[in-house]
C-alpha positions as CSV (number, residue, x, y, z in Angstrom):
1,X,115.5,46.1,43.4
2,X,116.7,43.0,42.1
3,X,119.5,43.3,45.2
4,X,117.1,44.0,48.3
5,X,115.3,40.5,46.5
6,X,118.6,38.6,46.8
7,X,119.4,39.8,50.3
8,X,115.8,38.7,51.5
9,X,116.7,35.4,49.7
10,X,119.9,35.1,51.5
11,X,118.2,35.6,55.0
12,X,120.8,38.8,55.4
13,X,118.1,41.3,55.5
14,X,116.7,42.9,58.4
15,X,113.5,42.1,59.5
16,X,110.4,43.8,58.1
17,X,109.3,46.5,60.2
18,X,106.2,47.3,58.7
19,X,102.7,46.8,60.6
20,X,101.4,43.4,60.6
21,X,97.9,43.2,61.0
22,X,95.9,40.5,63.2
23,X,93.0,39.4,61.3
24,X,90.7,38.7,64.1
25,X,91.2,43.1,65.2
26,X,90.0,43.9,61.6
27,X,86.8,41.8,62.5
28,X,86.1,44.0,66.1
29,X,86.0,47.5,64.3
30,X,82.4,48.5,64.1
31,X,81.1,50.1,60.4
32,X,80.7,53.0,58.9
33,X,77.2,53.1,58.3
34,X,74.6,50.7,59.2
35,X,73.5,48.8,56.9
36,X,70.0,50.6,56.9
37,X,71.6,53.9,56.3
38,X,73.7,52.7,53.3
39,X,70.4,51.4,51.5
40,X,68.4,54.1,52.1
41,X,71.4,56.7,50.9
42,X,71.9,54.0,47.4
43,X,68.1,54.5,47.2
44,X,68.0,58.3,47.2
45,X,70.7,58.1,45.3
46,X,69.8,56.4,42.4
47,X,66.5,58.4,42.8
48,X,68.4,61.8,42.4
49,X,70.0,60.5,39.2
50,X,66.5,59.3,37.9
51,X,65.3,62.4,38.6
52,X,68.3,64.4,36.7
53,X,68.3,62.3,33.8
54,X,64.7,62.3,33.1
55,X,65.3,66.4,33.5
56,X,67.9,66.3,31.3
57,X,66.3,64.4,28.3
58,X,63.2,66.3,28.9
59,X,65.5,69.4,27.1
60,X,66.3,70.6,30.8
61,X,70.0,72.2,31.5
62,X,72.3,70.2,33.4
63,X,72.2,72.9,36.0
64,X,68.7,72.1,36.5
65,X,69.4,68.7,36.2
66,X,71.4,69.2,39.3
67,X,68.9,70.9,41.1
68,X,66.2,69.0,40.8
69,X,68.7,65.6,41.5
70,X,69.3,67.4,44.7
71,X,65.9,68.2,45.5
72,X,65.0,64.4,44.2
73,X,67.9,62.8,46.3
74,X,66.4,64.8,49.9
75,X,63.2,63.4,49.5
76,X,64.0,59.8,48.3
77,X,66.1,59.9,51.6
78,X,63.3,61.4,53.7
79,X,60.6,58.9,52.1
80,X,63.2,55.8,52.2
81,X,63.9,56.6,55.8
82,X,60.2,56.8,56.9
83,X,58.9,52.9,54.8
84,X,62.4,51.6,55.5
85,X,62.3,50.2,59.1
């Protein structure tokens, strides 16, 4: 390692080949999700985990837990998407 570090020093090294990137193309590429859709997916989210928590300390499995954090995390995203315009 130390040798490839003394070469580059030197200015004997051939030139790096690897991908530059220009920071005004990493500005033009659209997202993932809207911003919209990434709220209301946190929301339903953190509502399935409510859901399974309060399931869980209520003496419930954690299979059940699971279910019902599923079953919680459809309808926080079906109620999100329908108040959230």
């Amino acid at each position: 390692m130390s040798d490839n570090r003394s070469a580059l020093h030197n200015g004997s090294a051939l030139h790096d080949s690897s991908p530059r990137h220009d920071s005004s193309a990493a500005h033009n590429r659209s997202a993932l999700l809207s911003q919209r859709a990434a709220v209301i997916l946190l929301l339903g989210a953190l509502t399935a985990i409510g859901a399974g928590v309060l399931t869980c300390f209520n003496g419930g499995t954690l299979a059940s837990a699971a279910l019902v954090g599923g079953a919680a995390f459809g309808a926080g995203v079906t109620f999100f998407h329908t108040v959230i315009d």
